[in-house]
C-alpha positions as CSV (number, residue, x, y, z in Angstrom):
1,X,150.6,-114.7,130.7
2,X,151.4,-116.2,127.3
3,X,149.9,-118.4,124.9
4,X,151.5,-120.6,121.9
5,X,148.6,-122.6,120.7
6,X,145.3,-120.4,119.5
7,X,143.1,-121.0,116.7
8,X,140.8,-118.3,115.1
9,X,138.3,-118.6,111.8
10,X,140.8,-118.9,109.2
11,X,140.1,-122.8,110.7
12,X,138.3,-124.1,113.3
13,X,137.8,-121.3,115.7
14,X,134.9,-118.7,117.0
15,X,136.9,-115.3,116.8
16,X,138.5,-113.6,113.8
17,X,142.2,-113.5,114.6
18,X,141.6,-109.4,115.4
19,X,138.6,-110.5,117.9
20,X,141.1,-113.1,119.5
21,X,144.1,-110.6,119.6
22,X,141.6,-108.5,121.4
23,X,140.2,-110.5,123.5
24,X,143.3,-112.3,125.1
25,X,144.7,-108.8,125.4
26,X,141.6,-107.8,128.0
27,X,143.1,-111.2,130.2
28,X,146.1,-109.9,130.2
29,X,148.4,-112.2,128.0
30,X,151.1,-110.6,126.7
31,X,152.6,-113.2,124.0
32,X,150.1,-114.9,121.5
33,X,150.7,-117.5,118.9
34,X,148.0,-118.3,116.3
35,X,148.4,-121.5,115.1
36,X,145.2,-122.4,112.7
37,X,144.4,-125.9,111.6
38,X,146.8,-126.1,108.0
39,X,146.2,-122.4,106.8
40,X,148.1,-119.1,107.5
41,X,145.2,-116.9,106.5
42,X,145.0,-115.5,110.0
43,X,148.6,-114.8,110.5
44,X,148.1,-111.3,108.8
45,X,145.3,-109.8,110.4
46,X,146.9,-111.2,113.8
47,X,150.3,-109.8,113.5
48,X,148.3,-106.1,112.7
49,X,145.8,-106.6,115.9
50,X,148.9,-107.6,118.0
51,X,150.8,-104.4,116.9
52,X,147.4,-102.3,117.7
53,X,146.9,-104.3,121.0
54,X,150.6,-104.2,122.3
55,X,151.2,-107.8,122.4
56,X,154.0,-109.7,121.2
57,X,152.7,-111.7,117.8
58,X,154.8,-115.3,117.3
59,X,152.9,-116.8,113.8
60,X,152.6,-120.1,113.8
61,X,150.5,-123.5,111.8
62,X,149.3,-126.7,113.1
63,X,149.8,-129.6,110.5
64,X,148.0,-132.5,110.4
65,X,151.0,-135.5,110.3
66,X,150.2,-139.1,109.1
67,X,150.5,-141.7,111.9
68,X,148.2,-145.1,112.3
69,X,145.5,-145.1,115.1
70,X,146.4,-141.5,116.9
71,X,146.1,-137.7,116.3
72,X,149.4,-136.2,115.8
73,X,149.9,-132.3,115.2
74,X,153.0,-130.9,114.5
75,X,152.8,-127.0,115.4
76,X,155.4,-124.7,113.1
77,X,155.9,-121.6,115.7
78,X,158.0,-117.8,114.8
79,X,157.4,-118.3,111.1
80,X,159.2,-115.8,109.1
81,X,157.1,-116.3,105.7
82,X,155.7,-118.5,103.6
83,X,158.4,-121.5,101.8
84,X,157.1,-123.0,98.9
85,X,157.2,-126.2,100.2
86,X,154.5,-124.9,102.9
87,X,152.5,-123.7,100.9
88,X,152.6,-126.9,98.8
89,X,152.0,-129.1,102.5
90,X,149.3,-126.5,103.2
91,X,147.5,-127.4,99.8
92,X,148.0,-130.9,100.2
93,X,146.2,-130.6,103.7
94,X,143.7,-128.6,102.6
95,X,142.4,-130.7,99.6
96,X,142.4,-134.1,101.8
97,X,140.7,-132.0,104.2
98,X,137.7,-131.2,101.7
99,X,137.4,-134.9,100.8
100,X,137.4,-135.8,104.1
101,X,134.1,-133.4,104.2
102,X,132.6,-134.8,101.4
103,X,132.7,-138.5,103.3
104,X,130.9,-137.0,106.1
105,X,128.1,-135.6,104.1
106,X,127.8,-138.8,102.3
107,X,127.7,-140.4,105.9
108,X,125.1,-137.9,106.9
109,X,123.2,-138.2,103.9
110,X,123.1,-141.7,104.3
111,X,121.5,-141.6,107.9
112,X,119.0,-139.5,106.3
113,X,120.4,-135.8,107.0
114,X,120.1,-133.6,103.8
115,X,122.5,-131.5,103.5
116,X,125.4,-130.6,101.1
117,X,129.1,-129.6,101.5
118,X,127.8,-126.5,99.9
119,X,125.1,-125.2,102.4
120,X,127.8,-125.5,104.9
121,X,130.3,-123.5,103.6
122,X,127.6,-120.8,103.1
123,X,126.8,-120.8,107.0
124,X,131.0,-120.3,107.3
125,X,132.0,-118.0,104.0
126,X,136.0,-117.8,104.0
127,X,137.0,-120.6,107.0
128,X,138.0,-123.8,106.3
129,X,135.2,-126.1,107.3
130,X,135.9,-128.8,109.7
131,X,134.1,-131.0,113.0
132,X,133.1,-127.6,114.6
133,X,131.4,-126.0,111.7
134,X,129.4,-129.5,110.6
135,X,128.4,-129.7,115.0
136,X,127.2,-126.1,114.9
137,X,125.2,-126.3,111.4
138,X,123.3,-129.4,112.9
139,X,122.8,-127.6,116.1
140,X,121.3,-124.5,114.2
141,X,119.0,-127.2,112.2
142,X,117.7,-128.8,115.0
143,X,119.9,-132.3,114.4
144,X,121.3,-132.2,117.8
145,X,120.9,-130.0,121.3
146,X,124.1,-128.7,121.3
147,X,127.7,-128.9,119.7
148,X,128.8,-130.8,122.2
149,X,126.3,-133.6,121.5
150,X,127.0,-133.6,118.2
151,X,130.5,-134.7,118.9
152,X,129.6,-137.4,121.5
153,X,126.5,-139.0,119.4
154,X,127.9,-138.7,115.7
155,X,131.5,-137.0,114.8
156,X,134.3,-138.1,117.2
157,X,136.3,-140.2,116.7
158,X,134.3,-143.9,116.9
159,X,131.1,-142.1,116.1
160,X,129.4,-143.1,112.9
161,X,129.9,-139.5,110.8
162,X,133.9,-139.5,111.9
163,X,136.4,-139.4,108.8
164,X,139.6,-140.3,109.4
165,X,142.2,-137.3,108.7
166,X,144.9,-137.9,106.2
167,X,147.8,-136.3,107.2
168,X,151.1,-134.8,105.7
169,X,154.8,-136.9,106.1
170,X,156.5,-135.9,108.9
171,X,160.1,-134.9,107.3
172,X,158.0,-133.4,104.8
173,X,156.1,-130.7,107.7
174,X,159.5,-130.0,108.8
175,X,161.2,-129.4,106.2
176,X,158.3,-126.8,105.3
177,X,158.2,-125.1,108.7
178,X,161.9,-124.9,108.6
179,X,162.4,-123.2,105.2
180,X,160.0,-120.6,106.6
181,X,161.8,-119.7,109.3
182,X,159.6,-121.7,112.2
183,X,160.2,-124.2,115.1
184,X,158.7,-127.4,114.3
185,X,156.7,-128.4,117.9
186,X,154.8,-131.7,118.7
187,X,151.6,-130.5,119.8
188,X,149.8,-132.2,122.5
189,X,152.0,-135.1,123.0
190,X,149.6,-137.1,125.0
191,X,147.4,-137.6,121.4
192,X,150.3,-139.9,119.9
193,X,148.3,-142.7,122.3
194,X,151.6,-143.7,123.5
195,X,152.8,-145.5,126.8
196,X,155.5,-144.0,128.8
197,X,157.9,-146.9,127.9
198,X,157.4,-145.5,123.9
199,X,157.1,-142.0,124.4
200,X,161.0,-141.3,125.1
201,X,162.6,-143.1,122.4
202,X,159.8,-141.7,119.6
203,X,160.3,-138.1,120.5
204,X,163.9,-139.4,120.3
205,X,163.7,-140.0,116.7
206,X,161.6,-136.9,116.2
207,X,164.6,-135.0,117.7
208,X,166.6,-136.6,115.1
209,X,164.2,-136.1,112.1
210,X,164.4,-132.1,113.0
211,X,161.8,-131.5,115.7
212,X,163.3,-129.2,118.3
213,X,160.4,-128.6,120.9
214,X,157.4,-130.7,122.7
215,X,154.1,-129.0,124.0
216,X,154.2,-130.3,127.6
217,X,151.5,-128.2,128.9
218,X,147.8,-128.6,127.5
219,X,144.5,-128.3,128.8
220,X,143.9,-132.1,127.2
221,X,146.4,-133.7,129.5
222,X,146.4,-133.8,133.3
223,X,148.7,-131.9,135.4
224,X,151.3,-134.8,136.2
225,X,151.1,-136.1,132.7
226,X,152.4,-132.5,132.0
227,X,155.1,-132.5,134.4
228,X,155.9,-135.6,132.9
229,X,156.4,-134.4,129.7
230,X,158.5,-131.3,130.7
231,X,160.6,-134.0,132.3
232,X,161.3,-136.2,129.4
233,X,162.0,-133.0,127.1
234,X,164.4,-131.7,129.2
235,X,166.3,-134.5,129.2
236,X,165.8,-135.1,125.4
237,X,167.2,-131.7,124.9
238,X,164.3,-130.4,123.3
239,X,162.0,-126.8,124.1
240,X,158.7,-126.4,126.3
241,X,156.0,-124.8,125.1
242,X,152.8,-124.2,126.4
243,X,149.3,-123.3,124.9
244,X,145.4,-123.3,126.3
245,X,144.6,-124.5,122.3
246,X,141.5,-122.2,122.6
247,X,139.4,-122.3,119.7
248,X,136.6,-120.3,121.5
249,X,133.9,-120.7,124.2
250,X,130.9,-122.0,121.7
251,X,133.7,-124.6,120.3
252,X,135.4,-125.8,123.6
253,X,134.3,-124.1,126.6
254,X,136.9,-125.7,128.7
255,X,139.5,-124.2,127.1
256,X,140.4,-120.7,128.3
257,X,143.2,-118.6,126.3
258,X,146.5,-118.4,128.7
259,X,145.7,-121.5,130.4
260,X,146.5,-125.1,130.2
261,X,146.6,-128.3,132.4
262,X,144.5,-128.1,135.7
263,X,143.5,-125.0,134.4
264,X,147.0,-123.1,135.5
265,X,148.1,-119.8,134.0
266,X,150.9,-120.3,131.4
267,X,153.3,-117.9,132.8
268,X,156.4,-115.9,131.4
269,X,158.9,-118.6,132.8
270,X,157.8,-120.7,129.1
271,X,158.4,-117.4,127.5
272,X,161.9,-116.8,129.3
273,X,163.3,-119.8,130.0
274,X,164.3,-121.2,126.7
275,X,164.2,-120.0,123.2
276,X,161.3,-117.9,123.0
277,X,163.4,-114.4,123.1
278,X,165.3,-116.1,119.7
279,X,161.9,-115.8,117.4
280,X,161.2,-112.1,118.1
281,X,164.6,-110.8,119.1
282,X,163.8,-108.6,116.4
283,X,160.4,-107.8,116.9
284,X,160.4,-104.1,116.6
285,X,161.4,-104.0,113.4
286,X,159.8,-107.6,112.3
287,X,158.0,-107.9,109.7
288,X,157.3,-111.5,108.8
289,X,155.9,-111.9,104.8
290,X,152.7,-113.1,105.0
């Protein structure tokens, strides 16, 4: 089993990235990319608990892109190191993510919730707050039952405490993921909120923009919506990836690392059929700068 889309505490996600490495290693997964939300803090610690684990490490990033009225990721997979102009995509990200937090406490406060930016990031010391960390602070101080109704009553998308994202020019993430060495992968297609009359000729032109891959498989989409997708990229010309986009049981407990769509096993075939060999052809003697 593989998996090319995991998230640990350097973002949004329950397990340090040694905990993760460990713990998809005891389900018997024997290729792991961690892809945090806008930060390659993890990458480090990953590629060391990979080495002491046996698995083979691909680093990766998930970007936040600008586009109206959807969510759109862009995942950077086999980074090499660090460009400049990452790091300067990463600090745009991560500043517009901290305003973005300071609008949901003044939402909160508003609706009579006291609590600051700064009690938060206490709770979470070195992770980059987000939706999961505000859902479990107000499960831990009574505001809600559980996480989950802390999305559904107040921070998804519609909900009164939900923020908008503001997200980085596509050219611009590909450019940086290129320059460090990555694959530059749309994530999750079926979040673009597109019909299947748009999808093909907008992945067309993000083929021609750079992007060389599509995440067909993901446990957000529904098996035929999937196949779909595998469909259309083949025929674009354009990779498969796969990923369970486990961020942990407390944070999504129907996400399970190494498994995707209709709850299926990502097998080797999206590790052997296409260019996955390319990013760690090397691996013995790889050592990414991170």
């Amino acid at each position: 089993m593989i998996d090319l889309h995991t998230h640990t505490t350097a973002s949004d996600g329950q397990y340090s990235p040694h905990d993760l490495v460990q713990k998809v290693s005891e389900k018997n997964i024997s290729v792991l990319a961690i892809t945090d939300h806008d930060t390659c803090d993890g990458l480090k610690e990953g590629a060391e608990a990979c080495r002491k684990f046996g698995l083979t490490f691909v680093p990766g990033i998930e970007l936040n892109i600008e586009r109206p009225n959807c969510e759109f990721h862009l995942l950077g997979l086999g980074l090499q190191t660090i460009s400049k102009s990452l790091n300067e995509v990463i600090e745009f990200l991560q500043t517009s993510r901290i305003n973005r937090n300071l609008e949901m406490i003044k939402r909160m406060n508003d609706a009579g919730v006291e609590v600051t930016f700064g009690q938060i990031q206490e709770e979470f010391p070195g992770q980059i707050v987000g939706r999961p960390h505000f859902a479990a602070w107000l499960e831990k101080h009574g505001v809600v039952k559980h996480r989950q109704q802390a999305f559904d009553k107040y921070l998804a998308r519609g909900r009164p405490w939900y923020v908008d994202r503001t997200g980085i020019n596509l050219d611009e993430a590909i450019v940086a993921i290129k320059e460090s060495g990555g694959l530059p992968v749309v994530a999750h297609p079926m979040s673009l909120y597109l019909s299947w009359s748009k999808i093909e000729p907008v992945m067309q032109d993000f083929k021609e923009r750079g992007i060389v891959g599509m995440e067909c498989f993901h446990p957000g989409a529904r098996v035929t919506e999937c196949l779909r997708l595998e469909e259309l990229a083949k025929k674009l010309g354009l990779f498969v990836t796969a990923g369970s986009d486990f961020h942990g049981e407390k944070v999504r407990a129907d996400r399970k690392p190494g498994h995707c769509c209709g709850d299926k096993k990502i097998d080797d075939r999206f590790w052997n059929e296409q260019l996955y060999p390319a990013l760690i052809q090397n691996y013995g003697s790889w050592k990414p700068e991170f």
